[in-house]
N, C-alpha and C positions, 0 to 999 in steps of 0.2 A: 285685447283682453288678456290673454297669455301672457305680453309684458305686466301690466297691471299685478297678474296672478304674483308675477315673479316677486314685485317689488313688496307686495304685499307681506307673502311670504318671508322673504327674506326679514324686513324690517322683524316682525314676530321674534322669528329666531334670533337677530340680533337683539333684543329684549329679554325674551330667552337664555338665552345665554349670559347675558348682564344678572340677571335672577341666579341662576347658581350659582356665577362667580360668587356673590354676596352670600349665599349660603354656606359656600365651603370656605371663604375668606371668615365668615363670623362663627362656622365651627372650630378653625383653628384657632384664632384670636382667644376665645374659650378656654384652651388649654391652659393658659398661663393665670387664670381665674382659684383661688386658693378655698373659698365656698361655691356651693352652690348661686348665690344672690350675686355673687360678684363674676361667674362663670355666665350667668345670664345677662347681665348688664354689658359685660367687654363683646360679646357675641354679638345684642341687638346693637350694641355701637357703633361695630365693625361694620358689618353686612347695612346697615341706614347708611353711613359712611360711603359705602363703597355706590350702592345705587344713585346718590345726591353725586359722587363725583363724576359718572357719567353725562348727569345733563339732562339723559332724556325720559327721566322717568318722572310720573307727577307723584310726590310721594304721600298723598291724599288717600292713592288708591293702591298703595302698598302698606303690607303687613309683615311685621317677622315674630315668630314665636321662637320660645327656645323650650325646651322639653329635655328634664333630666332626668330618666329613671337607670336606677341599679346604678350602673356602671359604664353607659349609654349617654351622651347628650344629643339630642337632634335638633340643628338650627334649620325650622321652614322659614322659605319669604315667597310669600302671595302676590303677584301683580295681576291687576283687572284692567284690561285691556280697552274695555267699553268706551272709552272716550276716545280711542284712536281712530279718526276717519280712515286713514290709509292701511290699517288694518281691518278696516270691517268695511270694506269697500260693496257697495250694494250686487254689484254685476259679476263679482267672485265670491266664490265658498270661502267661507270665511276661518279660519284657524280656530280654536280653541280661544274661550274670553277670558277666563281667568289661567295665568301661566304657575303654578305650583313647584318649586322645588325645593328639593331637603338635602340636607347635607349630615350623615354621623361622626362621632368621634367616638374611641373608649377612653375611659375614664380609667386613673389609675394604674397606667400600664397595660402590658401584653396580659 
């Protein structure tokens, strides 16, 4: 069961972890964005981009916003874990289902 837990676990995190890369790859991608519309379009490109070339994500059940207010852009990407057997294993506590991460940028310089 402890193995189990391990593998469990782990896989999450490496998910995880694939989820922020995409957030802070589609924050910077951003940068080079000249409006607003086109700062949100290179961002969700990036970060879809980045998740699809890992493999193992179904992208069904991911989401990425991008949010610019002032002088701020925040690229979130949402993965829901629910369809993953090997993460929601009945005889282990199971992680968190939905995995959340954000990434900021400023706008405009220091």
């Amino acid at each position: 069961m402890f193995s189990f837990g391990i593998i469990s676990y782990s896989w999450w995190y490496f998910l995880a972890n694939g989820v922020q890369r995409a957030a802070s790859d589609g924050a910077r991608a951003a940068i080079a964005g000249l409006d607003a519309g086109e700062r949100q379009s290179l961002a969700t490109t990036k970060a879809t981009d980045n998740l699809r070339a890992v493999g193992s994500y179904n992208m069904q059940q991911a989401q990425v916003a991008v949010v610019e207010q002032s002088n701020r852009l925040t690229v979130t990407v949402t993965y829901d874990t629910a369809g993953l057997s090997i993460v929601r294993l009945p005889f282990v506590p199971a992680p968190p289902q939905r995995i959340v991460q954000r990434a900021s940028i400023l706008l405009g310089g220091m």
